[in-house]
C-alpha positions, 0 to 999 in steps of 0.5 A: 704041559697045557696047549694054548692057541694063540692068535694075537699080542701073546705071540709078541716076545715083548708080551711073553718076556713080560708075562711069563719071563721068557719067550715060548717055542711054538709050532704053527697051527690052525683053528677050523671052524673060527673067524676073526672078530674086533672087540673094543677096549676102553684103556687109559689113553682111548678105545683100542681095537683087538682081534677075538675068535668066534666060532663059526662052524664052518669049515671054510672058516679058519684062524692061522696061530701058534700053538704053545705049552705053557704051565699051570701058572703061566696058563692063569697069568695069561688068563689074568693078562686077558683080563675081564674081556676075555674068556678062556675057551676049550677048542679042537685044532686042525692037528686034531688037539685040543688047547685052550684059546681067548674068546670074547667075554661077551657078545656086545663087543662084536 
């Protein structure tokens, strides 16, 4: 199983239904080291506004989220669901884990 650190709409049972057909069991974790940032998305009804991580290299910097254990498959719907804006980033949890969590795609949007 692949761990993914999650900080935004994929811990929302409706999005998890939706995407992977049933809802995660997580455990609370924390990214040291990150900040939370807004990005800007255009969509079909206006600019929508959604959080992203980036890291900071501070320790006094951190992101509380959940960490899951997700498949294969439901690691690339994810991937799919974040679409172009996002990107799929390595990162090292306070728990000393390593799990896969979205980033900006690009640095404009900050």
């Amino acid at each position: 199983m692949i761990k993914l650190f999650t900080y935004g709409t994929l811990q929302h049972d409706d999005v998890q239904e939706n995407l992977f057909g049933r809802i995660l069991n997580g455990t609370p974790e924390k990214l040291v080291g990150y900040a939370l940032k807004e990005i800007q998305i255009e969509e079909e009804f206006g600019i929508v506004h959604y959080p992203v991580i980036v890291e900071t290299h501070k320790q006094e910097d951190f992101i509380n989220g959940i960490v899951y254990e997700i498949s294969t498959i439901e690691l690339n719907q994810a991937d799919l669901y974040e679409g172009l804006h996002y990107r799929r980033v390595e990162v090292h949890l306070h728990s000393n884990q390593k799990a896969w969590a979205y980033s900006a795609a690009t640095l404009k949007h900050f």
